[in-house]
Short mmCIF file of the C-alpha atoms (twelve columns), coordinates in Angstrom:
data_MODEL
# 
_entry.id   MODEL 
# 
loop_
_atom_site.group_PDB 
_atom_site.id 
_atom_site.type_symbol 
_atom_site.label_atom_id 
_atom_site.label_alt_id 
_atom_site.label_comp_id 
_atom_site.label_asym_id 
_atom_site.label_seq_id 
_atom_site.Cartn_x 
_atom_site.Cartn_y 
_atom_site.Cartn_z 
_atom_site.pdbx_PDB_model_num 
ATOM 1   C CA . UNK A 1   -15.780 -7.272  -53.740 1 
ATOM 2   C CA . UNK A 2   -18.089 -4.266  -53.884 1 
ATOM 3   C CA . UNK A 3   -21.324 -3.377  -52.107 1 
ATOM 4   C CA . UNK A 4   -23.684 -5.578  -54.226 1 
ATOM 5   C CA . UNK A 5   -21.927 -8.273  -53.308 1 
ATOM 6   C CA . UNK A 6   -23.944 -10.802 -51.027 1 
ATOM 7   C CA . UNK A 7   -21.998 -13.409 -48.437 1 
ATOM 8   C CA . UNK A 8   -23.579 -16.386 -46.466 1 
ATOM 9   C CA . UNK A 9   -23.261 -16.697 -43.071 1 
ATOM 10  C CA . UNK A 10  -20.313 -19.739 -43.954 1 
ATOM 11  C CA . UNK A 11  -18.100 -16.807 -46.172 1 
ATOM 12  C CA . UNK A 12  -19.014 -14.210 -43.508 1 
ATOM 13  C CA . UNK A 13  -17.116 -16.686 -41.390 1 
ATOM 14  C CA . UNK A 14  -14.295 -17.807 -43.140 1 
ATOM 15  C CA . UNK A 15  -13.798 -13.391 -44.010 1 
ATOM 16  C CA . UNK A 16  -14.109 -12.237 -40.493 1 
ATOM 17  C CA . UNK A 17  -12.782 -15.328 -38.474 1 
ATOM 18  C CA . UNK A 18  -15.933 -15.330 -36.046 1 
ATOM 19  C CA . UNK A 19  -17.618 -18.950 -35.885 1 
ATOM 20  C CA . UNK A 20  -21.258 -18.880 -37.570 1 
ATOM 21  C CA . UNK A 21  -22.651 -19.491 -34.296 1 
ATOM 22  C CA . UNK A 22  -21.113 -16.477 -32.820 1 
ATOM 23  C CA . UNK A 23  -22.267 -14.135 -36.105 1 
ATOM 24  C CA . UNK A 24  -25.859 -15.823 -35.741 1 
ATOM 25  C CA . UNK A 25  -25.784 -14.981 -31.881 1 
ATOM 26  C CA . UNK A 26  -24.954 -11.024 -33.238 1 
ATOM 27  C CA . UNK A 27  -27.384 -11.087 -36.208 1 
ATOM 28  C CA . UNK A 28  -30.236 -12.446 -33.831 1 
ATOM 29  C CA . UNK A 29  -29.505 -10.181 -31.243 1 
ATOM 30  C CA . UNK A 30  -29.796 -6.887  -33.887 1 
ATOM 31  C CA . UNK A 31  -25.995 -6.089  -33.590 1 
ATOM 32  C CA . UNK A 32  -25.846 -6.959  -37.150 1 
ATOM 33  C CA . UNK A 33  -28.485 -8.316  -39.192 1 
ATOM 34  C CA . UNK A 34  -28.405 -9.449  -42.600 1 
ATOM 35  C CA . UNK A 35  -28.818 -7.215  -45.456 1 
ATOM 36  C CA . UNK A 36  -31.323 -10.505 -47.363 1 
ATOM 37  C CA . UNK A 37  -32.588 -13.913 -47.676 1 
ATOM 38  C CA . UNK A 38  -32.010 -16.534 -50.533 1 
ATOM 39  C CA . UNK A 39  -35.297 -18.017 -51.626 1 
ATOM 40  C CA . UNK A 40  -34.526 -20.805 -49.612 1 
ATOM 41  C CA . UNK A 41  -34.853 -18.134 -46.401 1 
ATOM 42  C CA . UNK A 42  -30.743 -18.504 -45.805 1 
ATOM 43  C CA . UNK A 43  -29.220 -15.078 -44.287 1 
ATOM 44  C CA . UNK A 44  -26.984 -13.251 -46.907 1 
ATOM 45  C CA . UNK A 45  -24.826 -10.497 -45.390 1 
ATOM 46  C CA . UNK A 46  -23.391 -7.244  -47.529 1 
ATOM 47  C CA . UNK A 47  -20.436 -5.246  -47.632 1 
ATOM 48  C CA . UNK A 48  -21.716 -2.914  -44.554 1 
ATOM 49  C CA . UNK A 49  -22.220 -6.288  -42.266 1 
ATOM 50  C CA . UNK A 50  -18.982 -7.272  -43.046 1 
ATOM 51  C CA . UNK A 51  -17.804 -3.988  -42.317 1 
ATOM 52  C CA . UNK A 52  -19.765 -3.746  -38.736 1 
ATOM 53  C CA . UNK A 53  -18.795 -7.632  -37.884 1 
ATOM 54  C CA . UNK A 54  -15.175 -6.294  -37.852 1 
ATOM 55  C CA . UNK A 55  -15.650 -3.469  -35.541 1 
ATOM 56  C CA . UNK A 56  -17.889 -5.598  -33.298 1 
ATOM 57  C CA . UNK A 57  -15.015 -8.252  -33.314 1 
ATOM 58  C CA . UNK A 58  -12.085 -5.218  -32.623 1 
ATOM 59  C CA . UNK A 59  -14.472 -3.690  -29.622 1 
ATOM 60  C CA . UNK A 60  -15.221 -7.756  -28.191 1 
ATOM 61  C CA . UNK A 61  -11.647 -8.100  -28.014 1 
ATOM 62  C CA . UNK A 62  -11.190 -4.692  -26.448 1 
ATOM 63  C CA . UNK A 63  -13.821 -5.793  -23.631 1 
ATOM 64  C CA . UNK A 64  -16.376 -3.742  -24.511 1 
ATOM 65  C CA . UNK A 65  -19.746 -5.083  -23.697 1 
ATOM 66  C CA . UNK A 66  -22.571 -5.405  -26.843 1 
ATOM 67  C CA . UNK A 67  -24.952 -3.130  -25.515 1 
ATOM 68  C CA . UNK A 68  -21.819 -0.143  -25.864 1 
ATOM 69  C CA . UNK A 69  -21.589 -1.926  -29.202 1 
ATOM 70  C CA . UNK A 70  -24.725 -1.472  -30.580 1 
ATOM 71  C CA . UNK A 71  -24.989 2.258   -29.541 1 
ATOM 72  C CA . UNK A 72  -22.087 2.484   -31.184 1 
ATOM 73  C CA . UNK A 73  -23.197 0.894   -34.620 1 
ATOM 74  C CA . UNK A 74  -26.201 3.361   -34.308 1 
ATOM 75  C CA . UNK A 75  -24.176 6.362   -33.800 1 
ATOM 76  C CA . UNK A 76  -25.466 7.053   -30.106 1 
ATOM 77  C CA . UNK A 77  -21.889 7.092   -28.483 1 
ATOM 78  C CA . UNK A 78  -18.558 8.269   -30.382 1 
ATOM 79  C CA . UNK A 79  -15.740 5.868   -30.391 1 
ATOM 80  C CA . UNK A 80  -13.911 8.483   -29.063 1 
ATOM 81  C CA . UNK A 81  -16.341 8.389   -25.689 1 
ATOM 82  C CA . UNK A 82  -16.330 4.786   -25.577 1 
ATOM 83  C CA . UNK A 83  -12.698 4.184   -26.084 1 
ATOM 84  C CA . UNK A 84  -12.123 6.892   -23.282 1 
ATOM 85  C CA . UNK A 85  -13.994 5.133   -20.929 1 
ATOM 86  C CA . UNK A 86  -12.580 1.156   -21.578 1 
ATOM 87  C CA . UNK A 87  -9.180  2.593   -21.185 1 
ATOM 88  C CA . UNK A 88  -10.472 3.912   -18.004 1 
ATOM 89  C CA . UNK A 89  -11.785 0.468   -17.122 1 
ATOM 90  C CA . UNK A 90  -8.412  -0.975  -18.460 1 
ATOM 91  C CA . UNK A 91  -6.513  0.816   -15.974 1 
ATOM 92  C CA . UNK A 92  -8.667  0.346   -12.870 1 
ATOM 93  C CA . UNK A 93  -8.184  -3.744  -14.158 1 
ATOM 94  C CA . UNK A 94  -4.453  -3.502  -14.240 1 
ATOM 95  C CA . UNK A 95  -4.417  -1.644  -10.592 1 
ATOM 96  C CA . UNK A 96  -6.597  -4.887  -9.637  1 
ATOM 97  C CA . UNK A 97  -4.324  -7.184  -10.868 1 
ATOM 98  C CA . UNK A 98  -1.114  -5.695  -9.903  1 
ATOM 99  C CA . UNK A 99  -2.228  -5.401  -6.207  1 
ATOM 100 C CA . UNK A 100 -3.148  -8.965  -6.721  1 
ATOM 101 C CA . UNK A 101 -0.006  -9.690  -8.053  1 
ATOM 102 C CA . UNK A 102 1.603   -7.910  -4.873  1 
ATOM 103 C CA . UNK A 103 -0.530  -9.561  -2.781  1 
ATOM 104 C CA . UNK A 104 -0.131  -13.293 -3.657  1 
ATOM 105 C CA . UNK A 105 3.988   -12.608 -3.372  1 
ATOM 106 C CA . UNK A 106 3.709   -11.499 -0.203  1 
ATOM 107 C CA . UNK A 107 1.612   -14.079 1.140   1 
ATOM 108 C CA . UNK A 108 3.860   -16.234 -0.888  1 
ATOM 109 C CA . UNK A 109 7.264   -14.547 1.055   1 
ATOM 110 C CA . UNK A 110 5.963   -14.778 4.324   1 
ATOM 111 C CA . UNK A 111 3.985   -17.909 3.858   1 
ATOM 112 C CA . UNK A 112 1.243   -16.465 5.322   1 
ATOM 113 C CA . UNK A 113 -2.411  -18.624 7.092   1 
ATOM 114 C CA . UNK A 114 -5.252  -18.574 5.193   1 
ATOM 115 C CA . UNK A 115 -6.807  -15.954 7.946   1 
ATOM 116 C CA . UNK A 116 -4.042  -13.326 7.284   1 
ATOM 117 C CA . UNK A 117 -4.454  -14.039 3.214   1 
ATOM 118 C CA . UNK A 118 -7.886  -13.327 4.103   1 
ATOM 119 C CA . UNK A 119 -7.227  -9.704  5.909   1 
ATOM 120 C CA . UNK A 120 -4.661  -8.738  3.766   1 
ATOM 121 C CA . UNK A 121 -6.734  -8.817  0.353   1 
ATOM 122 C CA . UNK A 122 -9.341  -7.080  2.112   1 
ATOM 123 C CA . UNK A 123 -7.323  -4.229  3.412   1 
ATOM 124 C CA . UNK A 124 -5.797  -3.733  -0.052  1 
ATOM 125 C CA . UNK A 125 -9.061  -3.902  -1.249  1 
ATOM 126 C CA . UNK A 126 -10.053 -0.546  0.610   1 
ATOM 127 C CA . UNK A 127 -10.964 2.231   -1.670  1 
ATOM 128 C CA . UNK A 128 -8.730  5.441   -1.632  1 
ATOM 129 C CA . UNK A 129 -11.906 6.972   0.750   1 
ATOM 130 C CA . UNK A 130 -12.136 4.062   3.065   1 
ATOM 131 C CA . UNK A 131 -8.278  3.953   3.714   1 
ATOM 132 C CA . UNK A 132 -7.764  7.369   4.480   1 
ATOM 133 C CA . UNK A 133 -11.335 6.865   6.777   1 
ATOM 134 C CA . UNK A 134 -8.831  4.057   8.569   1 
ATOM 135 C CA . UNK A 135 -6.630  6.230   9.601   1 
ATOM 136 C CA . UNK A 136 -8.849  9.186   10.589  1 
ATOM 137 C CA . UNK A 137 -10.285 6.832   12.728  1 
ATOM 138 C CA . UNK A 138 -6.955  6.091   14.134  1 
ATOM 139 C CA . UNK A 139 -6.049  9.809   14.583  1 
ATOM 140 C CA . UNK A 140 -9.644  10.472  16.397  1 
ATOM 141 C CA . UNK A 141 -9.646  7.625   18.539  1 
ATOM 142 C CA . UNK A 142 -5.772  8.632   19.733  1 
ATOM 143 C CA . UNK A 143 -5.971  11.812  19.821  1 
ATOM 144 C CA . UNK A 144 -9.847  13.345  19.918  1 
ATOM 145 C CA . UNK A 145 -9.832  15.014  23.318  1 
ATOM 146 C CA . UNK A 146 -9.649  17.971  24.704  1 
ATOM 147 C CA . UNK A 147 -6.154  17.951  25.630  1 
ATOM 148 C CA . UNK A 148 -4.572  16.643  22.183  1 
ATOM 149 C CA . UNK A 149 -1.387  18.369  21.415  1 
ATOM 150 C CA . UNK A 150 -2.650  20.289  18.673  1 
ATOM 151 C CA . UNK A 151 1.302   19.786  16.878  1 
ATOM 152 C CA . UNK A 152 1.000   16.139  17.385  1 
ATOM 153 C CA . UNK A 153 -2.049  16.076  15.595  1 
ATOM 154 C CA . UNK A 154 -1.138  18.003  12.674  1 
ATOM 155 C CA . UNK A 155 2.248   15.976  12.415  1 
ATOM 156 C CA . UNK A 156 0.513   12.750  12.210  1 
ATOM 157 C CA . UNK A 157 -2.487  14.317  9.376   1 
ATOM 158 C CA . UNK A 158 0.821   15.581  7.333   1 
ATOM 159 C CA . UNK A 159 2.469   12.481  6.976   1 
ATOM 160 C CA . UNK A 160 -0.994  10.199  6.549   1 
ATOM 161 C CA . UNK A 161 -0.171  7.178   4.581   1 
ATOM 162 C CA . UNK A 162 -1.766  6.705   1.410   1 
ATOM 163 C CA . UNK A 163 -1.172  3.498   -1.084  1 
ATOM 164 C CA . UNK A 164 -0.582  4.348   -4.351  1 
ATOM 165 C CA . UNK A 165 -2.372  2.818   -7.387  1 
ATOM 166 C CA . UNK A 166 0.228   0.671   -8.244  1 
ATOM 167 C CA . UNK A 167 2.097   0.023   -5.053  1 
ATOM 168 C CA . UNK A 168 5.094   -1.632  -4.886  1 
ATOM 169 C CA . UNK A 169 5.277   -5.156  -2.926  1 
ATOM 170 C CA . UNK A 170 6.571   -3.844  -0.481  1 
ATOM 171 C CA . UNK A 171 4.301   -1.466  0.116   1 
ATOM 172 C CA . UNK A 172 1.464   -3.767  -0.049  1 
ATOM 173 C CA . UNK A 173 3.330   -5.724  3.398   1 
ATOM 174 C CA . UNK A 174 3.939   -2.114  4.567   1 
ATOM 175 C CA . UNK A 175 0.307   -1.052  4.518   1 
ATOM 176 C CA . UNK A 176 -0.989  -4.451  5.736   1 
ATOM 177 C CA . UNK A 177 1.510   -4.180  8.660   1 
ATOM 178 C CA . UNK A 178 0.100   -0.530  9.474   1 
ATOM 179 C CA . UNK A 179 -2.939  -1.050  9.094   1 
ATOM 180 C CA . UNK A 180 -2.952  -3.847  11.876  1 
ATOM 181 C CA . UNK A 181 -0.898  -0.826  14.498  1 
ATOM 182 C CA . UNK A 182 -3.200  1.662   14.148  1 
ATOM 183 C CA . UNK A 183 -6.205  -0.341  15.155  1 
ATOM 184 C CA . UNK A 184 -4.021  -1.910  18.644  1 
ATOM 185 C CA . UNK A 185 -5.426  0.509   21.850  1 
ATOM 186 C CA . UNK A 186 -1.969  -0.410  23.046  1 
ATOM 187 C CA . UNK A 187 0.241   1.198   20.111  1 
ATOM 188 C CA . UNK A 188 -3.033  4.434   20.078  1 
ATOM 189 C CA . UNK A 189 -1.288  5.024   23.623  1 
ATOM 190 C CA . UNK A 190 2.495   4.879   23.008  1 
ATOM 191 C CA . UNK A 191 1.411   7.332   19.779  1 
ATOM 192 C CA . UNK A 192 -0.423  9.647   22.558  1 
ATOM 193 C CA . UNK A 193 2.485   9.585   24.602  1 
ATOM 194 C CA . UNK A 194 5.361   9.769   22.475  1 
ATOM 195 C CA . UNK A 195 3.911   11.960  19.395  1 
ATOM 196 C CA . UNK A 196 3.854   15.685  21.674  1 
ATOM 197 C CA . UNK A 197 7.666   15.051  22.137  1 
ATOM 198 C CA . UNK A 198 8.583   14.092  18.533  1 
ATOM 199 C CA . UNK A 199 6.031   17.144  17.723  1 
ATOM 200 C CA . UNK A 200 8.071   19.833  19.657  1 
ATOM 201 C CA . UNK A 201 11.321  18.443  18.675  1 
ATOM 202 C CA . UNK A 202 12.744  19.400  22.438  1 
ATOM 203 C CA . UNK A 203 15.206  17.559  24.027  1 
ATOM 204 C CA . UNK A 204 14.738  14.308  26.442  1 
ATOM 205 C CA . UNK A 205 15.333  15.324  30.195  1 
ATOM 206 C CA . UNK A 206 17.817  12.841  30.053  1 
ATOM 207 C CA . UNK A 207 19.826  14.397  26.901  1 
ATOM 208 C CA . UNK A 208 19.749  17.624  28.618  1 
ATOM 209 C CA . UNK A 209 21.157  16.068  31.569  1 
ATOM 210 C CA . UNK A 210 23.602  14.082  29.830  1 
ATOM 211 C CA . UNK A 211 24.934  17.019  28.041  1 
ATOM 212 C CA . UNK A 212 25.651  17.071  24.023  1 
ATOM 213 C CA . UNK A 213 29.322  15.132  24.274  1 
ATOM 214 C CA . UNK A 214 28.008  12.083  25.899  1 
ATOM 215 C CA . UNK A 215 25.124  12.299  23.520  1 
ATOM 216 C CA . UNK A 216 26.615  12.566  20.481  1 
ATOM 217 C CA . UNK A 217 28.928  9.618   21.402  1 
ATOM 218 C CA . UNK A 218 25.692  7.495   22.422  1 
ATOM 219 C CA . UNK A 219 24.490  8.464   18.788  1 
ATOM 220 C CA . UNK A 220 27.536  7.616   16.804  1 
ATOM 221 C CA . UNK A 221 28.112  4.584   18.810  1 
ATOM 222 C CA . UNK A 222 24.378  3.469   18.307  1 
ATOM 223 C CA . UNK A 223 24.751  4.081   14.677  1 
ATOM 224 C CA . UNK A 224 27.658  2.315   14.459  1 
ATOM 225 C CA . UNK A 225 25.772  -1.082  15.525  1 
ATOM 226 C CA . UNK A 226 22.776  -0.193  13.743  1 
ATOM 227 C CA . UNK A 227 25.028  0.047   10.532  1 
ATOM 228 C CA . UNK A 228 26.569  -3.101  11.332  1 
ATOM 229 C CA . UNK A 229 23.332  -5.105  11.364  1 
ATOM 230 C CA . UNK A 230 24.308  -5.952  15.359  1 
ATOM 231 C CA . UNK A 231 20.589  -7.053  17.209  1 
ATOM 232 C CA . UNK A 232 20.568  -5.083  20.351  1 
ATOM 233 C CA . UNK A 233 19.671  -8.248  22.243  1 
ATOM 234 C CA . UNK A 234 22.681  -10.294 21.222  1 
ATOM 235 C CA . UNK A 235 26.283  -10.431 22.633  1 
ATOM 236 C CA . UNK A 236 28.153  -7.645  20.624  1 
ATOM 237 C CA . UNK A 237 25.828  -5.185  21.320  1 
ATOM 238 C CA . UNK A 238 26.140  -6.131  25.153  1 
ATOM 239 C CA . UNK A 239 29.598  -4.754  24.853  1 
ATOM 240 C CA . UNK A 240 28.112  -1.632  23.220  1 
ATOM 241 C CA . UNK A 241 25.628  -1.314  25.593  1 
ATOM 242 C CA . UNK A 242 27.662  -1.487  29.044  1 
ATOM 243 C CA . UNK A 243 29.919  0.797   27.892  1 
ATOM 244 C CA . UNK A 244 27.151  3.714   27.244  1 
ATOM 245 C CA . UNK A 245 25.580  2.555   30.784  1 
ATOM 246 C CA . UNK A 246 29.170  3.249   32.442  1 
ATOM 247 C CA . UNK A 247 29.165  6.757   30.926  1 
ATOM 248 C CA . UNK A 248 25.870  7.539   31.955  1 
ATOM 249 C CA . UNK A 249 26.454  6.213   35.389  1 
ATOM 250 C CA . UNK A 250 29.210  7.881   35.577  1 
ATOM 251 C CA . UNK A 251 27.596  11.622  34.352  1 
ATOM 252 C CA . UNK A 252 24.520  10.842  36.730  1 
ATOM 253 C CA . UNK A 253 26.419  9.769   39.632  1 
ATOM 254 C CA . UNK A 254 24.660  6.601   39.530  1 
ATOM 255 C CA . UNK A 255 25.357  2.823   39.877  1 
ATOM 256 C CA . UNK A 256 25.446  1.082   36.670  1 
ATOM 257 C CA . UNK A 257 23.508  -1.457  37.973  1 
ATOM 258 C CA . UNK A 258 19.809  -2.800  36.342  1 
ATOM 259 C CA . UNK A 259 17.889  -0.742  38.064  1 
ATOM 260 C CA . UNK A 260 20.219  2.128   36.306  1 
ATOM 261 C CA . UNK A 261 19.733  0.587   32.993  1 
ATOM 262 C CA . UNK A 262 15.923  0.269   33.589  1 
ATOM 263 C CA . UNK A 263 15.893  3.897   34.287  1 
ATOM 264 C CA . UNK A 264 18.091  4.452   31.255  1 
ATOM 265 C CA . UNK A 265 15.787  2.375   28.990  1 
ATOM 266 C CA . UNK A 266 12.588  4.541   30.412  1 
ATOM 267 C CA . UNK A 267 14.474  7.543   29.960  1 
ATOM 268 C CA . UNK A 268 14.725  6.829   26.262  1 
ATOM 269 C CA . UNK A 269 11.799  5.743   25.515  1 
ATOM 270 C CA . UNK A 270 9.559   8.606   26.569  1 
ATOM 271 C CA . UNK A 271 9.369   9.916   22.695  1 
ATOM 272 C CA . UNK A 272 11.112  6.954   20.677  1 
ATOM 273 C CA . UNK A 273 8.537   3.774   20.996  1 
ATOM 274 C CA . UNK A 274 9.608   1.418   18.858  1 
ATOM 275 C CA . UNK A 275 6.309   0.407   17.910  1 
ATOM 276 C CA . UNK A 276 5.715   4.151   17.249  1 
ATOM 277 C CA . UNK A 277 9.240   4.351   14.957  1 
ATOM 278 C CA . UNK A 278 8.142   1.013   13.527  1 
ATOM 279 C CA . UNK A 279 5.010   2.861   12.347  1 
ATOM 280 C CA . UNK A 280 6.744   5.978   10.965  1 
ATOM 281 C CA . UNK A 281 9.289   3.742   9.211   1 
ATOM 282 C CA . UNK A 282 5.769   1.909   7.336   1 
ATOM 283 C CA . UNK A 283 4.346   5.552   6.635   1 
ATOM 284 C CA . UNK A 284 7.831   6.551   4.724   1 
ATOM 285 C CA . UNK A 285 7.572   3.014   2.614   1 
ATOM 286 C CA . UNK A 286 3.845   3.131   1.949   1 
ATOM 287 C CA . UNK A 287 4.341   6.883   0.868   1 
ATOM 288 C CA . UNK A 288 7.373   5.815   -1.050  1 
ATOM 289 C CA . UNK A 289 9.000   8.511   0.592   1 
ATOM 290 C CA . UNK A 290 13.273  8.059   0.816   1 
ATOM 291 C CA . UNK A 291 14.524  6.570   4.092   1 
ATOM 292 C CA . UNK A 292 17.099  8.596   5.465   1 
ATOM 293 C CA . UNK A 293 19.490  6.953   7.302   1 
ATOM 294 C CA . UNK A 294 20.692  9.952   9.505   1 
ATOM 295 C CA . UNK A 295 17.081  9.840   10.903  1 
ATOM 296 C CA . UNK A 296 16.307  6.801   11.661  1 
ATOM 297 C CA . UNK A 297 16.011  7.223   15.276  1 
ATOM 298 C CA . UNK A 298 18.510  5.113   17.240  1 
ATOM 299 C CA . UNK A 299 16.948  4.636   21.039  1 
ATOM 300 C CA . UNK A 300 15.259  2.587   20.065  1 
ATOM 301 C CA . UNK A 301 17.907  0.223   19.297  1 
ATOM 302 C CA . UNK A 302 19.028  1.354   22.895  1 
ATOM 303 C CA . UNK A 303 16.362  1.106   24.677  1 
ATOM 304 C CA . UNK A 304 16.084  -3.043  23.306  1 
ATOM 305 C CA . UNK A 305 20.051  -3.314  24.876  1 
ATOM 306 C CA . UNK A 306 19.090  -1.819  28.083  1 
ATOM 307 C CA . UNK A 307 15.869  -4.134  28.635  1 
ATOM 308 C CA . UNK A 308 17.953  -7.376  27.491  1 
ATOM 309 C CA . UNK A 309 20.552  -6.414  29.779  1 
ATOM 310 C CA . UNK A 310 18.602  -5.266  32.753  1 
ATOM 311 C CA . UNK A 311 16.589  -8.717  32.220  1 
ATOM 312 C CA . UNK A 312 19.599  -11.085 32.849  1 
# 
């Protein structure tokens, strides 16, 4: 082969494994045209065609589009410049699929409707810009007044949650899941009220009260069921429960009675909601920040055993 030598579009075929249809569509569209005709007016092709059918076969299969093609054939765009910007394209495709991926198993785990398949691809379909705009929102419309607790505020902005590219399934169900709180008026006000104390990091009237033996037996006892996977509604933790309610009663000069435990429970929950932990528990998995253990508040754990109990 050198570059006298002349191919019809049938060899061109057979060399470069593109179908003649498919190297007519190229030649008629100027991407590569032939280099002659026979005297019967049948396209020959040279060595440079065979050459530039090649590289317009490599770049197809790459996804580049023809028009990048033929600026590339006429020397208007470097390879280097074009090959830059598919990977680009590449990797914005891969973050699509993957959160696709993520998507479908969780719908899959949780065997989701068709209405919350619906929400949650278009919440993970949010932009960088547009999520963090969701949660500005959330942060004005709790705290944008006058009064805000300036530390509340900033503590929420510092720990904003923000998806990563290539989030994690169970960050996907973790944003989805936050993304539905921070739009609820109802959890807006438990995050107005409980966010100053968390914010100053003071004590609860009641663990002043209490005194720091009795409270550090509530939290080791607390963590002790927590650890143990008991649900604060069920029977075991009853036992756990009554005993702390005794205590208290007992520090307080109170009646353990339910109206005691009500108190108790209201007590608590002044600056541990647990819709509000719930949330800060989503923020440190969407973040992909390490759960702690140690701080994984326990009222409200407590609070759930003093309701249950004060209900029967």
């Amino acid at each position: 082969m050198d570059a006298t030598t002349l191919y019809a579009i049938g060899e061109l075929s057979r060399r470069t494994g593109l179908s003649v249809r498919t190297i007519r569509f190229y030649s008629d569209s100027g991407v590569v045209a032939p280099t002659t005709r026979s005297p019967a007016g049948h396209r020959l092709y040279g060595l440079d065609a065979l050459i530039r059918l090649e590289l317009v076969r490599t770049l197809r299969e790459l996804g580049v589009d023809l028009p990048t093609i033929r600026r590339v054939l006429d020397r208007e765009l470097s390879m280097a410049e074009v090959a830059a910007a598919h990977a680009d394209a590449v990797d914005v495709r891969i973050r699509t699929l993957l959160l696709r991926r993520s998507v479908l198993r969780v719908v899959a785990g949780r065997g989701s409707s068709p209405e919350e398949t619906k929400l949650m691809h278009e919440l993970t379909q949010l932009s960088a810009e547009e999520r963090r705009r969701l949660i500005d929102d959330f942060i004005e419309g709790t705290f944008g007044t006058v009064d805000a607790d300036p530390a509340a505020v900033a503590m929420v902005r510092a720990a904003t949650p923000d998806l990563p590219a290539d989030p994690t399934d169970e960050q996907v169900a973790a944003w989805v899941e936050l993304a539905g709180l921070v739009g609820d008026e109802d959890f807006r006000a438990r995050m107005r009220r409980t966010a100053p104390h968390r914010a100053a990091g003071r004590p609860l009237d009641i663990e002043s009260a209490a005194g720091e033996e009795l409270m550090t037996f509530t939290r080791q006892k607390v963590a002790e069921a927590m650890e143990s996977g008991l649900d604060p509604r069920g029977d075991r933790a009853a036992l756990v429960v009554d005993d702390l309610v005794h205590r208290f009663a007992e520090v307080f000069a109170r009646t353990p009675d339910t109206g005691f435990r009500a108190w108790m429970a209201q007590e608590f929950e002044v600056a541990h909601d647990p819709r509000v932990d719930r949330y800060w528990r989503l923020v440190w998995i969407v973040n992909g920040w390490q759960v702690v253990p140690s701080l994984l508040p326990i009222y409200p754990w407590l609070t759930q055993g003093l309701h249950r109990a004060a209900a029967l």
